[in-house]
N, C-alpha and C positions, 0 to 999 in steps of 0.2 A: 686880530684875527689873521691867522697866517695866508696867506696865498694861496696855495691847497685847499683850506677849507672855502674861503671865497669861490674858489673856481668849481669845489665841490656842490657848493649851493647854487654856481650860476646853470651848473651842468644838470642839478635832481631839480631846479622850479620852477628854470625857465629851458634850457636847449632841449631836453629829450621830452618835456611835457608839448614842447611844439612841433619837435620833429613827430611824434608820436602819433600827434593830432593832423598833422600833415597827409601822414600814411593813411592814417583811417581815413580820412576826405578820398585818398586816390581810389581806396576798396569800394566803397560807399559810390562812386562815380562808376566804377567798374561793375559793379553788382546790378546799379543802375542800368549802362548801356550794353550789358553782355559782352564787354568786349574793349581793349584797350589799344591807344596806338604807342607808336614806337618811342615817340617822347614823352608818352606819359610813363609807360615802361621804363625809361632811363630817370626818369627823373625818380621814379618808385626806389630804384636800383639804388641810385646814387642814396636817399632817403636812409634806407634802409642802411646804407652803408657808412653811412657816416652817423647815425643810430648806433652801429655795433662800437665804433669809436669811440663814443661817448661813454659806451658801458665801458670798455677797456680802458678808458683815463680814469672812469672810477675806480675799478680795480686796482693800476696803478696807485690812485691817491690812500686807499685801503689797509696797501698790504707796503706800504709807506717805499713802493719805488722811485715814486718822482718826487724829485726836491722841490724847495720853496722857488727857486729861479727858473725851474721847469716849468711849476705849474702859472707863474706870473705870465710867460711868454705867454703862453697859451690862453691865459684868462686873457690878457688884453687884444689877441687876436680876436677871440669870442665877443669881444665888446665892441672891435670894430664892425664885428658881421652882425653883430646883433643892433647895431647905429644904423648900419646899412638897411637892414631891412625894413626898418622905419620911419625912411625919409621915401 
């Protein structure tokens, strides 16, 4: 399995299924209290933001702009953040 698709699988089962879930919890909290503060805001922000990144590395892997050495970098970033978050 090439790199690309690895990174393709870690990005559609695990990153944007948790970012996704992340977001809904902040909505869900907000609908909740009427009302949100400033750090919940940036952290929604940043969510969100790095959400849309994930669709655009798909894209990228899709429409075959990123190479196998591209997409390695990136997957193995993603494993340390995804280790990280763990411990």
């Amino acid at each position: 399995m090439s790199e690309r698709q690895k990174l393709k699988l870690l990005l559609e089962n695990e990153i944007i299924p948790d970012l996704e879930e992340a977001i809904d919890d902040i909505f869900k909290t907000i609908e909740r209290q009427k009302s949100i503060s400033i750090g919940e805001r940036e952290e929604l922000e940043d969510m969100q933001e790095m959400h849309r990144e994930c669709r655009e590395i798909l894209i990228e892997i899709e429409s075959g702009e990123m190479d196998d050495e591209e997409a390695g970098e990136l997957l193995g970033e993603l494993m340390l953040i995804k280790s990280g978050d763990k411990e």
